[in-house]
Structure formats: C-alpha cells, structure tokens
C-alpha positions in Angstrom: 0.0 0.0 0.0 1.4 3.3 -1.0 2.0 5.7 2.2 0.1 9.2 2.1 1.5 12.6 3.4 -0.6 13.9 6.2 -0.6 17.6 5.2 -2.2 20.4 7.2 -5.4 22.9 4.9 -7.1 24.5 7.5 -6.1 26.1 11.5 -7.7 28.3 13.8 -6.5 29.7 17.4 -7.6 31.5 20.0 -4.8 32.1 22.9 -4.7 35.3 25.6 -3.5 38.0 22.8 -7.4 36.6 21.3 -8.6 34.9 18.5 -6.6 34.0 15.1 -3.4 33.4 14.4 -3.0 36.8 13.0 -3.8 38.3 16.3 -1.3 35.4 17.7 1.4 36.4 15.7 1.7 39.9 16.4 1.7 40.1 19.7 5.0 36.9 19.2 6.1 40.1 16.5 6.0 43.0 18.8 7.9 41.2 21.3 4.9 41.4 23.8 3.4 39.2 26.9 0.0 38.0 27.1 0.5 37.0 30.6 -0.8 39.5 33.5 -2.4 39.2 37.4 -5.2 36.7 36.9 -8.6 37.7 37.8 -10.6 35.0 36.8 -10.8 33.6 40.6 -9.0 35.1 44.0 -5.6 34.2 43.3 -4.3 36.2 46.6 -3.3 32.5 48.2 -1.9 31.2 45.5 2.5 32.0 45.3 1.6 33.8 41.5 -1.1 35.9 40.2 0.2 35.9 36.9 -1.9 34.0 34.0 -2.7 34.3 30.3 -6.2 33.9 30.7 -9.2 35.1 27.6 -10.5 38.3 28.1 -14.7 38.4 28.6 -14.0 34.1 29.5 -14.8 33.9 32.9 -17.0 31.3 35.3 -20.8 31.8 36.0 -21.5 31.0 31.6 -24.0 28.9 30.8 -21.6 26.5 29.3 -18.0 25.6 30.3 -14.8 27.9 30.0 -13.3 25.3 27.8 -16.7 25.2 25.6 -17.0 28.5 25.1 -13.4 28.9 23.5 -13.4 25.8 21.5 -17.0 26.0 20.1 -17.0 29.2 18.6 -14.0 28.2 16.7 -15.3 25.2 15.5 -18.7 26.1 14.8 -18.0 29.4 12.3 -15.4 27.1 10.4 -18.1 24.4 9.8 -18.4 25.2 5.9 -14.3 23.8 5.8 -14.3 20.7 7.5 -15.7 17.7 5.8 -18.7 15.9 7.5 -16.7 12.5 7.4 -13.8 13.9 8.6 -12.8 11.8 12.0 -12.5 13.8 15.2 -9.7 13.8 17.6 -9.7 15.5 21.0 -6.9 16.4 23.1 -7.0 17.9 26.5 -5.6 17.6 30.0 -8.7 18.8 31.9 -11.3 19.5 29.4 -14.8 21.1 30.9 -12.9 20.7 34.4 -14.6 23.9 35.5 -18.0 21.9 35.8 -16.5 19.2 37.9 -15.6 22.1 40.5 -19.0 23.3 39.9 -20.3 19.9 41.4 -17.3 19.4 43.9 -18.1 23.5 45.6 -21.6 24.4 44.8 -23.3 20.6 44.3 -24.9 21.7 41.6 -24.7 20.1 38.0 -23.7 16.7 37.0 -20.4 15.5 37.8 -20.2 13.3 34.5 -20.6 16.4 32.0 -17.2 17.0 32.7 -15.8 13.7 31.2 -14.0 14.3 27.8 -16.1 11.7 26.1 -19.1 13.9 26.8 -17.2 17.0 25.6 -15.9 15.4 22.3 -20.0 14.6 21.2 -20.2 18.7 22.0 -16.9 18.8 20.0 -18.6 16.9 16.8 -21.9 18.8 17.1 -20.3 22.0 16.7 -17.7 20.8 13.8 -20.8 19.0 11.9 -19.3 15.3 12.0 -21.1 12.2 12.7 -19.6 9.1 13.9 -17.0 7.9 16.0 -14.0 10.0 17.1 -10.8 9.7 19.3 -9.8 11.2 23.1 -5.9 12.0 23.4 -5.1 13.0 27.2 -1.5 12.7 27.3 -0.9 15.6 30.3 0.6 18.6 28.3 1.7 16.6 25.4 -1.7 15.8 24.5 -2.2 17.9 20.8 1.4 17.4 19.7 0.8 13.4 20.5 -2.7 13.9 18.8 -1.5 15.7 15.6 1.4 12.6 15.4 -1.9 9.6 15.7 -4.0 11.7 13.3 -1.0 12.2 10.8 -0.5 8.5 11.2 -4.3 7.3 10.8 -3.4 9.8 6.9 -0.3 8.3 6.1 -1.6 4.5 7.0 -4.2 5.2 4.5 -7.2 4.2 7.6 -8.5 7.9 7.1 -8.0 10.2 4.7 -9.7 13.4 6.8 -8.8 14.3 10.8 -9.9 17.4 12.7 -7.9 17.9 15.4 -9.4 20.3 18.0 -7.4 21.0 21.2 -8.4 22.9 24.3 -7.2 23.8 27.9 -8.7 26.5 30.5 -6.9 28.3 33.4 -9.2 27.4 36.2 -8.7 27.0 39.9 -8.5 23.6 40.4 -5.5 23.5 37.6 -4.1 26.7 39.2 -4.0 25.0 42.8 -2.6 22.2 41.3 0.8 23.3 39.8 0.9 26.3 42.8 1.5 22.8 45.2 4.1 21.6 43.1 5.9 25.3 43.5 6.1 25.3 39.6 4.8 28.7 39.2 6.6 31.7 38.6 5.5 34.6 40.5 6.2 36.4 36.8 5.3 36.0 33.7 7.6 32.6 32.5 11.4 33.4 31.3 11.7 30.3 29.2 15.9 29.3 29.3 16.4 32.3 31.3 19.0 31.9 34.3 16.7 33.5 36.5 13.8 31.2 35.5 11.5 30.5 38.0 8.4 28.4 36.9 6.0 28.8 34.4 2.7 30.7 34.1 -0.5 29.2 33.1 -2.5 30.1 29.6 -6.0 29.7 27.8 -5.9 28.3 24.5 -8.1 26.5 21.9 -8.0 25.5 18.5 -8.2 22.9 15.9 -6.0 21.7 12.6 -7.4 19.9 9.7 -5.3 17.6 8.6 -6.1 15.6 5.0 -3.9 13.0 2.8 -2.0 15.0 0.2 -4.0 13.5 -2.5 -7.3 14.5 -1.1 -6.8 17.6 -0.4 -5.2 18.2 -3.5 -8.5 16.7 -5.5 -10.7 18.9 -3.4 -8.5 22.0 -4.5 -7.3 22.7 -0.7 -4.7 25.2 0.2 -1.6 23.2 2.0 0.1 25.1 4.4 2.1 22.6 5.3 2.9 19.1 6.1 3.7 16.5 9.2 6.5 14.5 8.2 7.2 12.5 11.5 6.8 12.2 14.3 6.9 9.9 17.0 6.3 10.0 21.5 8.8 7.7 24.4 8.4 7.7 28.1 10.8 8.7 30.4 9.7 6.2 33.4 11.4 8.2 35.5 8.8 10.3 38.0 4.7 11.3 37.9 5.7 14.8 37.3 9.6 15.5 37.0 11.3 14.9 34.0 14.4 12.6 33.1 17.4 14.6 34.5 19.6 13.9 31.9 16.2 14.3 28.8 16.8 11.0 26.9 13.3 10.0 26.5 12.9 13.7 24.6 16.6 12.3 22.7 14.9 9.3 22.1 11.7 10.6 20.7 13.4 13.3 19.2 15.9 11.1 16.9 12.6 8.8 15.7 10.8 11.4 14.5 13.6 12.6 12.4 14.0 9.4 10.9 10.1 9.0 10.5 10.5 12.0 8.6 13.7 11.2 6.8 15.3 14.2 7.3 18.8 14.6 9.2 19.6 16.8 12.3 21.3 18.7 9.9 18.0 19.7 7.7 16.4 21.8 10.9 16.3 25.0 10.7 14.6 25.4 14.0 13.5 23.9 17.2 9.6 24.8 18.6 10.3 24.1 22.3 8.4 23.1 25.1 10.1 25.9 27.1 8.3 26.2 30.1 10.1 28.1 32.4 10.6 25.6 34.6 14.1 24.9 36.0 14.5 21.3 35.3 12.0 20.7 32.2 13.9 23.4 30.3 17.3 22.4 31.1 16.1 18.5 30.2 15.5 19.7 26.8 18.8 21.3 26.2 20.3 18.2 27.1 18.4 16.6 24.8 19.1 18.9 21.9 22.8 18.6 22.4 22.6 14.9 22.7 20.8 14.9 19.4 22.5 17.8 17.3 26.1 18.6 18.8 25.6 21.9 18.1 23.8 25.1 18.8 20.1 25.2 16.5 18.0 28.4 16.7 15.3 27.6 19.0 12.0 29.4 20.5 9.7 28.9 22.9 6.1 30.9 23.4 5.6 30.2 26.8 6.8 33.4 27.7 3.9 35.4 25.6 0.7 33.1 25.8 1.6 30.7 28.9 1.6 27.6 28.7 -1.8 26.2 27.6 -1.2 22.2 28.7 -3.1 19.9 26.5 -3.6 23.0 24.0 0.3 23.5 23.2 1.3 21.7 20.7 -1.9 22.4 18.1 -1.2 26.1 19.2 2.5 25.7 18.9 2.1 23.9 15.3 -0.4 26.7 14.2 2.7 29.2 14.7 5.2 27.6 13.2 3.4 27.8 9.7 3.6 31.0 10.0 7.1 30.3 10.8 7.8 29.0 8.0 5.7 31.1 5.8 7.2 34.4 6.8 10.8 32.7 7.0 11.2 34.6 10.6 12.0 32.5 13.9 10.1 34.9 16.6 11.7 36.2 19.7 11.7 34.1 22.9 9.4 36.2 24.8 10.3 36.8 28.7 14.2 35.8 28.2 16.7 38.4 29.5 19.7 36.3 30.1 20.2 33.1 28.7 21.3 30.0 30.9 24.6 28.9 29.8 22.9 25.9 29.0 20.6 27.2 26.0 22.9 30.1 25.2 23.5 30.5 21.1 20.6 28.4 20.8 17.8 30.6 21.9 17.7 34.7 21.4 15.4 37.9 23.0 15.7 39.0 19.0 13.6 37.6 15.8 16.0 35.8 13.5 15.4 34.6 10.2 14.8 31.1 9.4 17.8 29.8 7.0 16.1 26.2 6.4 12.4 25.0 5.7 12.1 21.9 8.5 10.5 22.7 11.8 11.0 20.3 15.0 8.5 20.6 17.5 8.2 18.7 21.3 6.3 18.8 24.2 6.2 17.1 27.3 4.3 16.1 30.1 3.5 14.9 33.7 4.1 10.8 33.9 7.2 11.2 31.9 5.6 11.5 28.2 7.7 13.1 25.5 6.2 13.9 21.9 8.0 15.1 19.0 6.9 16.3 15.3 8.5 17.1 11.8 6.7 19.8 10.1 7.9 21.2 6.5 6.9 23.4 4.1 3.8 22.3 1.4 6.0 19.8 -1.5 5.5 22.6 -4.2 7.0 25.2 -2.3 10.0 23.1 -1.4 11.1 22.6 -5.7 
C-alpha cells in the first residue's frame, strides 16, 4: 500500500492575545506578553497571580470555559471541515470547571465534565457524525494527537482528521501546579538563568489535517505538512522529567527518521520551554545529545503561557507561519540566557535559514512527543 503525506489545509487559534493566528502572531512580533495578574478567581493565596487567561471568558456561563473557547471556533469554520472527517480531541482537563461546579456548589452533574461527553459537543459543533478519538496525554496531548491523526493519513485508515485542542486556566488546575511550586511569581522566562516556573495560559484551536491527494482533489490550500513524528516515556517520576532528557533524545531522533530528514535539515527547534528549571534544562540536554551543536530555538511560553493539552496544536499553528514568513520569533520573557541554552535561543527575531521545523512537548508521567513539520512539497522545488 502506498503511504500518504498527512498535510495540514485549514487552523484556527484562539490564545490570551485573542482569537486567530494573526492576532497570535503579532503580539509573538512585537515582542509582547499575554500573561498578567489573573482575575478569573481570587488568586491572593496562590505563590503567583500571573496567567494568560481570555479576556470576557470567565465562570458563571452557561456553558463551560473550555466550551466556550473551543466551540466558537469550531462552529464558524463548519463550511471547511468535511462531514466525514474523523474527530480527535486532546485535553488535559477539558470542561474541568464543571467538575468544580459539582465538587463547591453541588450543583450540576459530575459526569458532563468527562471528555467523552465534551468530544459529542466537540462533533456537534464541527458538523461530524460518527465515532471519534480522546488524546489526554498531560501537556503533550495535541502534539501526540496531531502525530496519531498524521498516522491514521499516512496509513491510509482515514483520509480526513480534525484535530481540535483545548485547555482553561481554572482554579482547580491553578491550585494544582501552585502545590508543586512550579509557578513563577512572573510571567515565565523560558531558558532564562533566573527562571523560575511557568505561568499558566488559555488556549483553543483545531487543525485539519487531510492526505496530500485529497486535499489536493478537493482544490485545498496546503500550508504545510507533518513529516514524523513519533512519542517515548521517560519512566522516570509522575511529574519530573528525566534529568539527563533521553526520553525527549529518544523521541526526538525517531521522528527525524520518520520523517527522513537529518539533524542537519532543521532549521529550528519549537520548544516546550516552560520556564521551569528542570523541564527546560532537560530539553537542552536533549538537543545537544541529538544535534552537537547550537540550532536556533523558540519557545512561546513566555507570551501566551503555557496552555497544557492545548500546546502543541497552538504551537504547530505558529510555526506555519514560521515557515511562511521565514522569521523564527523572539523568545518572549528571556533576559539572560542560561549557559545551558545560550547560542541556541535569542530575546531577537532571526530569520529562518532552512524549511524543516522540529517541534516537542512534554508532560506529567514522563511523556515526550515530537513532530517534523515542512513546508507544502510545491513550495519546497
């Protein structure tokens, strides 16, 4: 059976700067944070105010937070996604703000919150019947979703996959990483010496992904495609990462030979970069281990937070336009790069000398997902 090429045709976002990529991009572009006190519940007992939460998002809607930034999205871009396209959701904690709802208050049902219940919401609003997949994989979850839905494409099982992604800044998830002391009472300084935890983000979105030949029948515009990609386990802690990053390495070096490109053919690295002292210094190992030398790298953190289950799809959504405008955007929040990371990341836009992107995220329970992503084949003659 002939493999296909998973290639991306449609994205939309919606982060802290608000919705669209557009409006994503140019707040990366003018070198600007999206991360401010959070107001959304009393966060004067928490060790950090700071969030990048959706303005006008807020509890006491009808409908969950989570709902009402993924819906929208999903529901206006109905006329683009095919009705037998198969649906993939990822998320950490989904409609989690209905669970506390329950827990506090004892009012609604306990069970809406399950991410079963939210992907039916998730199909009603996109306009596809059938069956459809839940990836939770912690905050690798859309970058480990976009790798099975490339796969289902490439396999030749399915020859349409909306991927639809979405994470909420909500109190329960706030308390939870405020008890680990991985919150920075700043906004996040991804690979900065001083770094000191990361700060938590909104974010939504969804990626259409088609086989090549499809989308080229249908007269779809590419805008790019998913190579490889491939996801390890580190085995090593419920919520700290390996020390010394070789499950990253590991994943890393298998999606580059998924993809059959070399270390060589990167031109830059999409981090995970959360601001966290040992997840960022994990990856650097990593890099090292796998390319020997210093490769531009990025990470958003810094600008829309990080967004959990959301990042990945988010982060992917950017680097097309990395790739598009041939610019590698400004690590927002670094003043002084650890020695560690120094020559590989930059405070400063820099432009983009080669047309691969490798992208990784990881999460709690050790899980480490990496993808390829390259410019559309025409492009690339």
């Amino acid at each position: 059976m002939r493999e296909e090429t998973a290639v991306i045709t449609d994205c939309d976002i919606r982060t802290a700067y608000g919705r669209g990529l557009a409006c994503c991009w140019e707040g990366l572009w003018e070198g600007r944070t999206a991360i401010r006190p959070c107001t959304r519940f009393d966060t004067g007992h928490f060790p950090s105010r700071m969030a990048a939460v959706v303005d006008g998002i807020g509890y006491g809607g009808r409908s969950s937070l989570a709902a009402r930034m993924l819906i929208p999205l999903l529901e206006s871009s109905k006329p683009l996604v095919p009705c037998d396209a198969v649906p993939v959701l990822a998320s950490t904690t989904g409609e989690i703000d209905l669970l506390e709802k329950n827990v506090l208050e004892g009012t609604g049902d306990a069970a809406e919150s399950r991410l079963d219940v939210f992907l039916e919401k998730v199909k009603a609003a996109a306009g596809i019947k059938g069956g459809g997949f839940v990836v939770s994989g912690a905050c690798a979850s859309s970058s480990a979703a976009l790798g099975f839905a490339a796969g289902l494409i490439q396999n030749g099982k399915h020859d349409c996959v909306l991927v639809a992604a979405v994470d909420a800044v909500t109190e329960f998830v706030f308390s939870g990483f405020s008890s680990l002391m991985a919150l920075d009472p700043e906004p996040a300084k991804p690979f900065d010496r001083q770094r000191a935890g990361l700060s938590l983000g909104d974010g939504a979105g969804f990626i259409l992904l088609m086989s090549c030949s499809r989308a080229q029948r249908e007269g779809r515009a590419i805008l790019g495609e998913i190579s490889g990609w491939a996801m390890t386990a580190d085995a090593n802690h419920m919520t700290g990462p390996s020390r010394d990053g070789d499950g990253l390495k590991r994943a890393i070096q298998k999606a580059l030979d998924r993809a059959c490109v070399s270390d060589g053919d990167i031109g830059v690295i999409s981090s995970h970069g959360t601001g966290t002292v040992y997840n960022d210094s994990m990856e650097m190992k990593a890099y090292t281990a796998v390319f020997g030398r210093p490769v531009p790298l990025y990470s958003i953190k810094g600008a829309v937070g990080h967004t959990m289950g959301a990042a990945g799809l988010i982060e992917t959504a950017i680097a097309l336009r990395v790739l598009r405008e041939r610019v590698i955007p400004a690590t927002i929040g670094l003043r002084d790069a650890d020695p560690e990371a120094k020559n590989w990341v930059s405070s400063e836009k820099r432009k983009l000398e080669k047309s691969v992107v490798l992208l990784n995220n990881s999460g709690f329970g050790g899980v480490n997902a990496a993808l390829v992503l390259r410019q559309p084949y025409a492009e690339r003659q």
